[in-house]
C-alpha positions, -999 to 999 in steps of 0.1 A, spaced: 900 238 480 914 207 461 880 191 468 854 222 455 878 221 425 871 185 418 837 183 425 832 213 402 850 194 373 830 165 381 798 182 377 814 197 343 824 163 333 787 143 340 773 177 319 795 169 288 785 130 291 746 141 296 743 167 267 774 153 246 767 114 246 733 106 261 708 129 244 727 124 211 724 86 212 686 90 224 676 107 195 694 88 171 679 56 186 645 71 181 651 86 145 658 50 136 625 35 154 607 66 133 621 52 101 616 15 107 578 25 120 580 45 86 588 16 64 564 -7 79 535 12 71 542 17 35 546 -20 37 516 -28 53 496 1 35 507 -17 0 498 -44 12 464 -39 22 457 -17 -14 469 -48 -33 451 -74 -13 417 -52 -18 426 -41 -57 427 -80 -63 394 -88 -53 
């Protein structure tokens, strides 16, 4: 008994660490990468318009 009784809480336990730190962290690692793709492309799209509008 003790051992379906621990292997249940174990289960409930690797849940809590799957959908309470994993996935969180996942998508805050990814919502940075979004901003820092974000960032670069307004720096390389000014770029670009200032290098042609000086011509």
């Amino acid at each position: 008994m003790a051992r379906i009784v621990l292997s249940i809480l174990g289960v409930l336990l690797a849940l809590y660490v799957v959908f309470g730190l994993v996935i969180p962290a996942i998508f805050g690692v990814l919502k940075f990468v979004l901003i820092i793709a974000v960032i670069g492309f307004v720096a390389v799209a000014a770029v670009t318009v200032v290098g042609r509008l000086s011509k």
